[in-house]
N, CA and C of each residue as an Amber inpcrd file, in Angstrom:
protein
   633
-143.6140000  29.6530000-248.4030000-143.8160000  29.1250000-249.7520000
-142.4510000  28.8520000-250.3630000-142.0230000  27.6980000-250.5420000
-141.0630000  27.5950000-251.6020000-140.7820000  27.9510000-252.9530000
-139.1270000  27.7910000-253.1720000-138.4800000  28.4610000-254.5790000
-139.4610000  28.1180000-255.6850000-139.8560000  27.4510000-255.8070000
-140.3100000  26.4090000-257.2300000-141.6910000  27.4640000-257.1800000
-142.1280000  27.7980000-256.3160000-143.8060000  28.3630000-255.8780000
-143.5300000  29.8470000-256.2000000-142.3230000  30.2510000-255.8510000
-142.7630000  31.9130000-255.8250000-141.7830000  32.0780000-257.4490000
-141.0160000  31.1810000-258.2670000-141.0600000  31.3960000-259.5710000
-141.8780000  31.7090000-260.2840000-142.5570000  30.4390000-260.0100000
-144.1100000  30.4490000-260.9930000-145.0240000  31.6030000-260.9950000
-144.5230000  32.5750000-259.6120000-145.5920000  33.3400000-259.8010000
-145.8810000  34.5850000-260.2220000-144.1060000  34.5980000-260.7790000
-143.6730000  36.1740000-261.4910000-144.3520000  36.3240000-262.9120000
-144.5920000  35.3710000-263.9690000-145.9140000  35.5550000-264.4300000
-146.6740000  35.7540000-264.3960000-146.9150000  35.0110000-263.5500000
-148.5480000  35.1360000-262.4740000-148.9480000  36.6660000-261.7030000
-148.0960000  37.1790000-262.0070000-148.1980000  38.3440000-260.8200000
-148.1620000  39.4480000-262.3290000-147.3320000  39.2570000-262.7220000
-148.3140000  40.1170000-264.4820000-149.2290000  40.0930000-264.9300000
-149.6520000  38.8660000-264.9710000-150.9200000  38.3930000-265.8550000
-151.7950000  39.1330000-264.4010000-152.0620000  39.0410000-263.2420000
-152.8070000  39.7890000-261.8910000-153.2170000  41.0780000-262.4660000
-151.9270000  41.6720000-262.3200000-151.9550000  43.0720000-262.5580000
-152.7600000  43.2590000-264.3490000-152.5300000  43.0230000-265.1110000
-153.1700000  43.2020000-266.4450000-154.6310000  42.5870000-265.7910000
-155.1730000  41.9740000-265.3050000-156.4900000  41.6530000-265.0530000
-156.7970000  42.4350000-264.0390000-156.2380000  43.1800000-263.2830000
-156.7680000  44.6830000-262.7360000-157.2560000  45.2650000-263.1620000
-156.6910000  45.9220000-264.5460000-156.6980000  47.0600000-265.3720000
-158.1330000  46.3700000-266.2580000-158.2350000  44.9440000-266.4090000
-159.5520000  44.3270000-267.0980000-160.5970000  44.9440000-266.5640000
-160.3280000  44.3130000-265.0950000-161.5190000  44.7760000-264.3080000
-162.0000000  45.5130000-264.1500000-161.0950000  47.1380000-264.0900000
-161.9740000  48.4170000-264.1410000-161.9750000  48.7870000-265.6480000
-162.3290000  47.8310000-266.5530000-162.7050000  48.2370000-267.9970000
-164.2200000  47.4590000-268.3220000-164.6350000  48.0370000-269.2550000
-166.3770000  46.9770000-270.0510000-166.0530000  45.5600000-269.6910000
-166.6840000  45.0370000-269.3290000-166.8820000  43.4010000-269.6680000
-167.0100000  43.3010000-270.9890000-166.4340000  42.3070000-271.6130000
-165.9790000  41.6630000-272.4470000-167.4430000  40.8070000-272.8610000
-167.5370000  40.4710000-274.1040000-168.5140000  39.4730000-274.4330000
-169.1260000  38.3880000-273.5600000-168.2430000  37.6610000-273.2310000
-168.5370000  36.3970000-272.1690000-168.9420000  36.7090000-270.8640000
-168.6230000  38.2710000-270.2210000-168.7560000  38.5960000-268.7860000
-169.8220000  39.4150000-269.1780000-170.4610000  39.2820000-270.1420000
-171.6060000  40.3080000-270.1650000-173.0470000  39.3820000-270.3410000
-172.2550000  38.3390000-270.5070000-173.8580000  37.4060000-270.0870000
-174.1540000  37.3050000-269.2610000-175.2700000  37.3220000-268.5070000
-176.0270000  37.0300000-267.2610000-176.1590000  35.5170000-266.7830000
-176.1630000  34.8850000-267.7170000-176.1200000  33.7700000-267.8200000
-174.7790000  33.1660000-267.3400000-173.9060000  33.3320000-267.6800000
-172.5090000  33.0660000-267.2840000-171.9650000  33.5640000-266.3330000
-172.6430000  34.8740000-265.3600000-171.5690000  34.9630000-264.4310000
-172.0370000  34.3670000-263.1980000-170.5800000  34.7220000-262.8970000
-170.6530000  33.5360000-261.0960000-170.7570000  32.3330000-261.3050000
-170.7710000  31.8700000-262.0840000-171.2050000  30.0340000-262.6790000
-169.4000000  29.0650000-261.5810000-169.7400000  28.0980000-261.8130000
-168.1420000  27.5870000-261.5460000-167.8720000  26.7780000-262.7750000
-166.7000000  26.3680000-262.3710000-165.9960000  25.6910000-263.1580000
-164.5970000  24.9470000-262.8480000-164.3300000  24.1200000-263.4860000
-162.9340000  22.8470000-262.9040000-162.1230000  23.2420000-263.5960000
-160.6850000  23.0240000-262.5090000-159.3890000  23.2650000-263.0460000
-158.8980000  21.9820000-262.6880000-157.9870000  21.1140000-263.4810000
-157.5750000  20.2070000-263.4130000-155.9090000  20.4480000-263.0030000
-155.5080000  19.7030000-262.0700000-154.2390000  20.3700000-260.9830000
-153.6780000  18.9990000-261.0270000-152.4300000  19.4910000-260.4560000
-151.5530000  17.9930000-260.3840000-152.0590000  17.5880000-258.8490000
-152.5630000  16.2810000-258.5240000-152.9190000  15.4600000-257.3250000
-151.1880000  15.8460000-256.0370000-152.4300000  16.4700000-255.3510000
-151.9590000  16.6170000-254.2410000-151.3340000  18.0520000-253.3750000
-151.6940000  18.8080000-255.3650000-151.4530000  20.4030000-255.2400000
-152.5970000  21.3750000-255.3800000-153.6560000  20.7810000-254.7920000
-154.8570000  21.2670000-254.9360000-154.6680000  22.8620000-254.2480000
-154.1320000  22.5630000-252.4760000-154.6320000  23.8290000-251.7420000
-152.8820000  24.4520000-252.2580000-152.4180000  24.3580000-253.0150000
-151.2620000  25.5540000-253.2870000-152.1070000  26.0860000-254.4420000
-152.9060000  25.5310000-255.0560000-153.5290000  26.2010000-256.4020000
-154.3490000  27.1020000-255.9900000-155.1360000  26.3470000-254.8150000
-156.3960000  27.6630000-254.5670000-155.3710000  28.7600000-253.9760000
-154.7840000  28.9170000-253.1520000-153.8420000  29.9380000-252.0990000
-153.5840000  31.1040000-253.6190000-152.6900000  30.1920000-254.5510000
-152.4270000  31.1260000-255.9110000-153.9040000  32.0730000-256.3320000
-154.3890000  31.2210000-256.8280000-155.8790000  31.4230000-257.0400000
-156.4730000  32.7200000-256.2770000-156.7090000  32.8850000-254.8010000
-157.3880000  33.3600000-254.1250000-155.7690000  34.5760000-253.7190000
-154.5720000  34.6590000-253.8450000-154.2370000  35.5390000-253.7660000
-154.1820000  36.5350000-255.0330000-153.8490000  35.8830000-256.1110000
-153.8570000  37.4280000-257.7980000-155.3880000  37.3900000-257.6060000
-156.3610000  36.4090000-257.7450000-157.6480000  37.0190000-258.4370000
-158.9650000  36.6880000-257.0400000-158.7690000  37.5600000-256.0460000
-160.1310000  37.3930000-255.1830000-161.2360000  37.3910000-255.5150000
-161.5740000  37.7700000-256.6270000-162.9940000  37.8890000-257.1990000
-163.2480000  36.2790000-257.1350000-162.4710000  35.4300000-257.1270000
-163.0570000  33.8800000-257.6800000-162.9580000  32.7660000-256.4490000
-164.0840000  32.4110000-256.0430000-164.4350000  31.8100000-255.0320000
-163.5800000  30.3970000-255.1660000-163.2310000  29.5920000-254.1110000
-162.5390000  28.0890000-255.1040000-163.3500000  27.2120000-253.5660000
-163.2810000  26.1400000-254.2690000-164.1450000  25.0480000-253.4740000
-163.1490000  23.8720000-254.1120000-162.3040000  23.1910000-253.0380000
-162.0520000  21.3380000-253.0730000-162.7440000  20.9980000-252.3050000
-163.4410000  19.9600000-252.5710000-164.7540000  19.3120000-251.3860000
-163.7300000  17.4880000-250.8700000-163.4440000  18.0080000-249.7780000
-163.1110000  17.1290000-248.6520000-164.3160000  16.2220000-248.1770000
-163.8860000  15.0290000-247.5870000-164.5650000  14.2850000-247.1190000
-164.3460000  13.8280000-245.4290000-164.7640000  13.3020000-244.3570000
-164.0930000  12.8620000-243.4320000-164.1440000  11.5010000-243.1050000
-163.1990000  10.7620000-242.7170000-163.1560000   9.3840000-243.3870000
-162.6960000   8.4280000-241.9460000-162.8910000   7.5200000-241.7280000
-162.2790000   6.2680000-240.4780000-161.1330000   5.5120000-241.2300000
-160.1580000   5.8380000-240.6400000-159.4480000   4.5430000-241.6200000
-158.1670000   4.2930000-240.4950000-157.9160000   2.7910000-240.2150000
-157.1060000   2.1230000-239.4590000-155.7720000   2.6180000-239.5210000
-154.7740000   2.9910000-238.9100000-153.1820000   2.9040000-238.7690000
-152.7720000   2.5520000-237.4040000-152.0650000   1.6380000-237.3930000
-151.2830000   0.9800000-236.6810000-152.2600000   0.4250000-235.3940000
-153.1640000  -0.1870000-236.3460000-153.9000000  -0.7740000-235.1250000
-155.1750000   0.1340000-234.7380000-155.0860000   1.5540000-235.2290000
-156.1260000   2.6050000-233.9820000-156.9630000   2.8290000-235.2630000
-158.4600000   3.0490000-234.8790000-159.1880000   3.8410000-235.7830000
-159.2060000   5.0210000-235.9840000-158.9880000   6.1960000-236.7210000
-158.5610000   7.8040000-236.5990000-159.3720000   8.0350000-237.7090000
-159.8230000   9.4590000-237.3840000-160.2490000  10.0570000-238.7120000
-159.3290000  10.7850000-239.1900000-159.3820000  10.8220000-240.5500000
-158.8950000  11.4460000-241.7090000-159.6970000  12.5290000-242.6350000
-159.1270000  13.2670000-243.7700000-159.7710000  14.1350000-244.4890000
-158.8790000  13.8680000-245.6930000-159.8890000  13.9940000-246.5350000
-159.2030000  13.3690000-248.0090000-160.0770000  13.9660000-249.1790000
-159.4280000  14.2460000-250.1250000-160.2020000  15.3130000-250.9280000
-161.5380000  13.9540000-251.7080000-162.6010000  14.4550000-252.3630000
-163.5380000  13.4680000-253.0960000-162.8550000  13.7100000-254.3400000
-162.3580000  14.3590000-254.9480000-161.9830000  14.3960000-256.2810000
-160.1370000  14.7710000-256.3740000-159.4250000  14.3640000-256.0020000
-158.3740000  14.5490000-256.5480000-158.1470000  15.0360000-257.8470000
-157.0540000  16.1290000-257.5280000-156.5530000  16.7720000-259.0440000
-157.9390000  17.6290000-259.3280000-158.8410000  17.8140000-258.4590000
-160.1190000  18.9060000-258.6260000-159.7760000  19.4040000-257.8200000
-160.1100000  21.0280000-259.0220000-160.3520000  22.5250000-258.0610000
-161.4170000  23.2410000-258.6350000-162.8190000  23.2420000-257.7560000
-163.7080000  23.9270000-258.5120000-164.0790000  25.1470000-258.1350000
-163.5980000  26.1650000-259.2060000-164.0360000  28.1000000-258.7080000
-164.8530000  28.2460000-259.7160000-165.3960000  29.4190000-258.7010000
-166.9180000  30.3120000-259.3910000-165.9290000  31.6350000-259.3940000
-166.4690000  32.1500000-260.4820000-165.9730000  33.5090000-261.0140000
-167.0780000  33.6330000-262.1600000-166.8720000  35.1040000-262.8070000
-167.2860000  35.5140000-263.8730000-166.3070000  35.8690000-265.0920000
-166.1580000  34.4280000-265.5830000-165.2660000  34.1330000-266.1420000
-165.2110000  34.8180000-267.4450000-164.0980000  36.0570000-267.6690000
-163.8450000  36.4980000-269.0930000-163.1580000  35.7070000-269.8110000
-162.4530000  36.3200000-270.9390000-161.5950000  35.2730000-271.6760000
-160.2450000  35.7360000-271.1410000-160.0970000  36.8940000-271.0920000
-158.6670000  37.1160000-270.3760000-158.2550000  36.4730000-268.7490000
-159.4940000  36.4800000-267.8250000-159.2200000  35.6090000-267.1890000
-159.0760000  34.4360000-267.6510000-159.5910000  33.4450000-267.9000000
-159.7290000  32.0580000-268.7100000-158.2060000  31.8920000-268.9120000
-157.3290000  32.8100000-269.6330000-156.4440000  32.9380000-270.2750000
-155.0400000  32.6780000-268.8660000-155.3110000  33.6780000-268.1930000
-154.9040000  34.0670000-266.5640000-154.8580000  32.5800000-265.6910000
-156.0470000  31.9410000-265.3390000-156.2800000  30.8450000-264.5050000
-155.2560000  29.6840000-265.5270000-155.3970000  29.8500000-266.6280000
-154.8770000  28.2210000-267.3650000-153.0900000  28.6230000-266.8680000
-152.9050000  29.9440000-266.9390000-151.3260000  29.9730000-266.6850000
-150.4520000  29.6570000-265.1940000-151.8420000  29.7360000-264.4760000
-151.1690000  29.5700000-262.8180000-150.3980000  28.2280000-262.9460000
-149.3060000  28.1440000-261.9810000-148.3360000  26.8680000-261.8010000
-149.3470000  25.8300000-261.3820000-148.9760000  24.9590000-261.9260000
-149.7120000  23.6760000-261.4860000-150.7230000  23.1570000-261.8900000
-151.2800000  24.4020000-262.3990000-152.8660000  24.1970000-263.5160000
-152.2990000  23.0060000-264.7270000-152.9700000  22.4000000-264.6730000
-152.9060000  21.5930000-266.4110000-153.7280000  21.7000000-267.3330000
-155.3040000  21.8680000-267.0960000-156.2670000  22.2890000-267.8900000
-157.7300000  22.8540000-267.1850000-158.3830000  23.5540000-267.6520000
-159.5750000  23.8000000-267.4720000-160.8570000  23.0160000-268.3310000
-161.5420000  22.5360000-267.5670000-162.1350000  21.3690000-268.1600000
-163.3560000  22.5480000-269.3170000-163.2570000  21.3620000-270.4710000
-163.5640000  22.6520000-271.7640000-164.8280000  21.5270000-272.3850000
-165.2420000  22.1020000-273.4250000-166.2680000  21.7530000-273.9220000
-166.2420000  21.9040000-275.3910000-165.7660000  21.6980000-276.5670000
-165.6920000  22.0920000-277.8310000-164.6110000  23.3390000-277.5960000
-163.5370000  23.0580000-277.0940000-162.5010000  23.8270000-276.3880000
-162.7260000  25.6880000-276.2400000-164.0280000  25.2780000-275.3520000
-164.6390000  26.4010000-274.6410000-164.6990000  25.9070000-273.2170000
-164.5310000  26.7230000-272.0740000-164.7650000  26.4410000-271.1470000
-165.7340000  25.4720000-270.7540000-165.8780000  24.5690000-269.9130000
-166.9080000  23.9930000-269.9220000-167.9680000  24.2440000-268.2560000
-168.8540000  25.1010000-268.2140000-169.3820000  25.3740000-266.6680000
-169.9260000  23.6940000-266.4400000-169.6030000  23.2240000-264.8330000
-170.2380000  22.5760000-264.1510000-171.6620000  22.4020000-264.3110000
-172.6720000  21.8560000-264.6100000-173.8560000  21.6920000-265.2580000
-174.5620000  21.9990000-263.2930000-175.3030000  23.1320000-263.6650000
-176.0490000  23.5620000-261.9670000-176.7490000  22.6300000-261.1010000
-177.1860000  21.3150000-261.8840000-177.7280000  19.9000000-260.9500000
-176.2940000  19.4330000-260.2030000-175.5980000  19.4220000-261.1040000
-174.1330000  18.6920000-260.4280000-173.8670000  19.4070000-259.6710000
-173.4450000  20.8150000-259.4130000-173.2070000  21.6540000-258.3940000
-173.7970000  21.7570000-257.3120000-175.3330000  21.6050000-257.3580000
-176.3180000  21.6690000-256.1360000-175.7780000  20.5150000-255.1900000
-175.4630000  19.8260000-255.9040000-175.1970000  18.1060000-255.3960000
-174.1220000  18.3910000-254.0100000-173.0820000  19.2460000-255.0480000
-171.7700000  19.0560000-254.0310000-171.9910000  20.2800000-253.2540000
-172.4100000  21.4020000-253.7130000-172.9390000  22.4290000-252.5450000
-173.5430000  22.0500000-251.5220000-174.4500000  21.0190000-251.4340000
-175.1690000  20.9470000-250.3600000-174.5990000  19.5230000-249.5350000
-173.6930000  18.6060000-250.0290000-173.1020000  17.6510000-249.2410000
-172.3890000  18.4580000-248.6720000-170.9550000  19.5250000-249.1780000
-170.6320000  20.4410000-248.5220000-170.6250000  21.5730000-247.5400000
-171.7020000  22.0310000-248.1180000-172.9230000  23.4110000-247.1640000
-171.7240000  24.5860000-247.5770000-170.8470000  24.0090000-248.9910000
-169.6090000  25.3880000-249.4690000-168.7980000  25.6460000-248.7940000
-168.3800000  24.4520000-247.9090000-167.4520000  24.8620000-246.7110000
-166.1300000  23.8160000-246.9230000-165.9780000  23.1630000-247.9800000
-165.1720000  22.1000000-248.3490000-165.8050000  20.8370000-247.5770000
-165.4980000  20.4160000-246.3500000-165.6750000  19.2720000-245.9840000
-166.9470000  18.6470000-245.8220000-167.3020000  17.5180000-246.1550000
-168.1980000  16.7110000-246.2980000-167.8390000  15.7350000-244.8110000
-169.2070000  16.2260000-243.7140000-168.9680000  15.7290000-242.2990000
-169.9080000  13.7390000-242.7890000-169.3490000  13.4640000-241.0700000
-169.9460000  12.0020000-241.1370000-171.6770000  12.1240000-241.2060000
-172.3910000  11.5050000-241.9450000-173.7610000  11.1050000-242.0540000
-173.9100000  10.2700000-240.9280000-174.8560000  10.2730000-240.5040000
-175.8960000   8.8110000-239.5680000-176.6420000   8.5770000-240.1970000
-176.2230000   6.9460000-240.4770000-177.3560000   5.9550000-241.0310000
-177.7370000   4.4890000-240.2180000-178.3440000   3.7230000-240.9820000
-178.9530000   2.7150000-240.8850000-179.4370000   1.8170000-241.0530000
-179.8930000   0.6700000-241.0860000-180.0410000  -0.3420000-242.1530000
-181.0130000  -0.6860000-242.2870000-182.2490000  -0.3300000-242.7360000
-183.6270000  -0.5740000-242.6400000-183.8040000  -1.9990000-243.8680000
-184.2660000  -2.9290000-244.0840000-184.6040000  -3.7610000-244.6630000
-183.4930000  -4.1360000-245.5670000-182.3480000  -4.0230000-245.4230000
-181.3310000  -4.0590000-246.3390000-181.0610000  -2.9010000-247.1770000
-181.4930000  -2.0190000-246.8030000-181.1090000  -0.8940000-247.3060000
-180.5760000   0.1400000-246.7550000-179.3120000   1.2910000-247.0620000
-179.1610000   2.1020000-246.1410000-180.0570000   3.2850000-245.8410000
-180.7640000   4.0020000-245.0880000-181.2980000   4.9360000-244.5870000
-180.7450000   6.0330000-244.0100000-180.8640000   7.4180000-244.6970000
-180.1460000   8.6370000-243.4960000-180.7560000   8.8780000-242.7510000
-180.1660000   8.9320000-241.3050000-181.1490000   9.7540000-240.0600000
-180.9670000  11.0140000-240.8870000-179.7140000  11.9650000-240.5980000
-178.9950000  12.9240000-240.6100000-177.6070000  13.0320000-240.9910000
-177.5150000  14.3580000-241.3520000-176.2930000  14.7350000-242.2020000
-176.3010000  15.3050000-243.6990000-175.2590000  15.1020000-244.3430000
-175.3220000  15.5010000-245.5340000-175.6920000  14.9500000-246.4460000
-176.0390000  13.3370000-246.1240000-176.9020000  12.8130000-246.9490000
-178.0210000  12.6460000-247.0410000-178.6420000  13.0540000-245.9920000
-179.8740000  12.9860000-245.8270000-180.9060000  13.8810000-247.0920000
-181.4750000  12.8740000-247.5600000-182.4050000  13.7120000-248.8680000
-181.8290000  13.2860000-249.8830000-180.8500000  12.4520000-250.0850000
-179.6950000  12.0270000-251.3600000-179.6140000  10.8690000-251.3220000
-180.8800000   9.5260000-250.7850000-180.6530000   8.3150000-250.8920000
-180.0880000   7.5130000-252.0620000-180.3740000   8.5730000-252.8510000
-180.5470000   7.6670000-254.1670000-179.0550000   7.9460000-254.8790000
-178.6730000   8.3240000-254.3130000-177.1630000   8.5860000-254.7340000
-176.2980000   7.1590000-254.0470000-176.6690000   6.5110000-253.2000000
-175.6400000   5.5350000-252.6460000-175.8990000   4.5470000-253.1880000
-174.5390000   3.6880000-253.5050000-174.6720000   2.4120000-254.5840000
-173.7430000   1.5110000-253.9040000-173.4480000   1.5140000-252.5680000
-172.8310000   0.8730000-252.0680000-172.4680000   1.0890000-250.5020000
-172.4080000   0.2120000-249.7540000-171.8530000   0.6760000-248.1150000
-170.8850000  -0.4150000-247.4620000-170.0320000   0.0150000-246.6220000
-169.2090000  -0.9080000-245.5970000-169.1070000  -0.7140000-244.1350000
-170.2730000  -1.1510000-243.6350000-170.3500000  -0.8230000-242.0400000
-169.4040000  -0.8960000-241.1650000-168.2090000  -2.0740000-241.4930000
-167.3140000  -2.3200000-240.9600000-166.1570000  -0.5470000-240.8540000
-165.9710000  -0.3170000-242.2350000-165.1770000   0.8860000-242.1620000
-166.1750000   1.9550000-241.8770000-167.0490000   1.7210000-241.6310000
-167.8590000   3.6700000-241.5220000-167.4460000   4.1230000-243.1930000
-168.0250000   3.6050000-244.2430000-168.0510000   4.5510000-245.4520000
-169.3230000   3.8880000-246.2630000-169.9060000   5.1410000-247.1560000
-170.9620000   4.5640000-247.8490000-170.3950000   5.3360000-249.2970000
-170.3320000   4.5780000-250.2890000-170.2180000   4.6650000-251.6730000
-171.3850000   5.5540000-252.5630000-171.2980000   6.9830000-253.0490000
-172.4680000   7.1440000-253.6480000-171.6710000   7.6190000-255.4150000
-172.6090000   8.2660000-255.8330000-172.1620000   8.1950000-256.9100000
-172.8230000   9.5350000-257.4380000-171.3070000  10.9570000-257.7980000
-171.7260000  12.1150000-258.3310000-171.1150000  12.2360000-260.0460000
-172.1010000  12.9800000-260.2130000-171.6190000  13.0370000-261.6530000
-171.0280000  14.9590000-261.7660000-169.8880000  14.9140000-262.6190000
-169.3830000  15.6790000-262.6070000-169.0700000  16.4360000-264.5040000
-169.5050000  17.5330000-264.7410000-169.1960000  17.5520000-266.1410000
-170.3260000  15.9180000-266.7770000-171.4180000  15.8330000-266.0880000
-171.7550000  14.9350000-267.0740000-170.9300000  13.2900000-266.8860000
-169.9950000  13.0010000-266.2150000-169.3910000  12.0590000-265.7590000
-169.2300000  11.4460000-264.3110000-170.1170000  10.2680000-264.4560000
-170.5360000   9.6790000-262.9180000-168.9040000   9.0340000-262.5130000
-169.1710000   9.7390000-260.7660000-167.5160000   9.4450000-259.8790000
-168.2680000   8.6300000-258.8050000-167.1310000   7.6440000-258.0810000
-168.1630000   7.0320000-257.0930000-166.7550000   7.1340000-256.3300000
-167.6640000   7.5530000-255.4830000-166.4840000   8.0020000-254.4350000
-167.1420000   7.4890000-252.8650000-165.9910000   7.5150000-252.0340000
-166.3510000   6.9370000-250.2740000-166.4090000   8.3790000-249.5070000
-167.8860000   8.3610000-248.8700000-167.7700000   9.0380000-247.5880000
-168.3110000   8.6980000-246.0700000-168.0000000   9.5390000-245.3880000
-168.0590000   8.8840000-244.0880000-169.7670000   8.8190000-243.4130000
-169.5370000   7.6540000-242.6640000-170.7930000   7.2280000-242.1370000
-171.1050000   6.7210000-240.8510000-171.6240000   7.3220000-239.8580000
-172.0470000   6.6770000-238.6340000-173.0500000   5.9940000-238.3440000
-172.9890000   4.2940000-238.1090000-174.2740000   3.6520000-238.2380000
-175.2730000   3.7580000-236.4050000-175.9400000   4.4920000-236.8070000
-176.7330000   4.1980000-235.1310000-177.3680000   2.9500000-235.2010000
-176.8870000   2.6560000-233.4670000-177.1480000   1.7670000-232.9940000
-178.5290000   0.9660000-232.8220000-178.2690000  -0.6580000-233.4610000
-179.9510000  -0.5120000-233.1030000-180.0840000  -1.2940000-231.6010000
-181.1040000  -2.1200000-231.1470000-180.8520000  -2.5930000-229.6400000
-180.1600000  -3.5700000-229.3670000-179.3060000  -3.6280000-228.4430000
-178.4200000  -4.4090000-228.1270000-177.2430000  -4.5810000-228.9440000
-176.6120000  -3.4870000-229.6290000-175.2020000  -3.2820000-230.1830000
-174.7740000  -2.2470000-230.3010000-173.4670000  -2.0000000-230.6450000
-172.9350000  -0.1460000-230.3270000-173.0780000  -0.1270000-231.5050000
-173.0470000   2.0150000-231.9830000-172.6650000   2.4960000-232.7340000
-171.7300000   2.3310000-233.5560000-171.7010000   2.3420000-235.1260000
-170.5910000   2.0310000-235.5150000-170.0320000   3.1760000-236.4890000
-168.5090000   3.4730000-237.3440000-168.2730000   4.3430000-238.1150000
-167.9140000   5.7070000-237.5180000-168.3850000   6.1390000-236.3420000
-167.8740000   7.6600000-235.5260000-166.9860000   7.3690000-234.4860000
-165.8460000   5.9640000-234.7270000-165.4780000   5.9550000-233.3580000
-163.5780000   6.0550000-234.1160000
């Protein structure tokens, strides 16, 4: 870990320790709802410092699960088709915790954090339809694998994968690249983002998108 990384974290490593001493005390108002715990929620990060945030994250406070949901993608260099992995949301980091206010307080200070997405500048939880969404393209494992589809009447069709059961989410496809366009809403705000797609073959042409 570099200089710039282990600065940031001599705060960080106070604010840890004082949320120790939280932890083996009462929950606090907000951690005493039932309703609120374990919920997730978005931290807004500078693009491209996602997995140094979670590493921070998941070393002071283990209690808090973190999820960036990756995608796996076909995309051309120098001629060759290769897969890639590329986050769906840049500058998103979404953890589940049972969020007090002293944590709240804790997470906004980690390096690199810029905000926690808020609501009447209250935290704002991920609304649980939106979450199901990316939990289960995911399966909570970050990456979002290639789908098999198909083109039934002009429309795309999932055999299998992670889209399968989520037709209605795609608003767009490019057979040529192996990606189909769907569209998640996040906080209440629709993202349309590319993920990967393998078209099976129908008779008399190859597979396309898994190669």
């Amino acid at each position: 870990m570099n200089d710039d990384i282990e600065a940031g974290e001599i705060s960080l490593a106070a604010a840890a320790a004082a949320a120790d001493i939280e932890r083996n005390q009462a929950a606090d108002t907000m951690a005493a709802s039932q309703d609120v715990a374990q919920t997730w929620y978005v931290a807004f990060v500078l693009t491209g410092r996602e997995d140094i945030v979670r590493r921070l994250l998941e070393r002071y406070f283990p209690e808090v699960t973190v999820l960036i949901p990756r995608r796996s993608l076909r995309e051309r260099r120098r001629g060759k088709w290769k897969m890639v992995e590329k986050t769906v949301f840049p500058g998103y980091v979404f953890f589940r915790c049972d969020l007090s206010n002293k944590l709240y307080f804790f997470i906004r200070r980690v390096n690199r954090v810029i905000r926690i997405l808020e609501q009447e500048r209250l935290p704002q939880q991920v609304y649980e339809h939106e979450m199901q969404v990316i939990l289960k393209l995911t399966k909570g494992q970050d990456l979002i694998p290639l789908s098999r589809v198909q083109d039934v009447d002009g429309k795309v069709v999932v055999a299998s994968g992670p889209l399968a059961g989520c037709e209605g989410m795609i608003v767009g496809a490019d057979r040529r690249k192996g990606r189909v366009k769907i569209r998640i809403m996040v906080g209440g705000e629709p993202k349309i983002v590319d993920v990967g797609a393998e078209w099976i073959a129908e008779a008399g042409e190859a597979a396309t998108g898994g190669r």
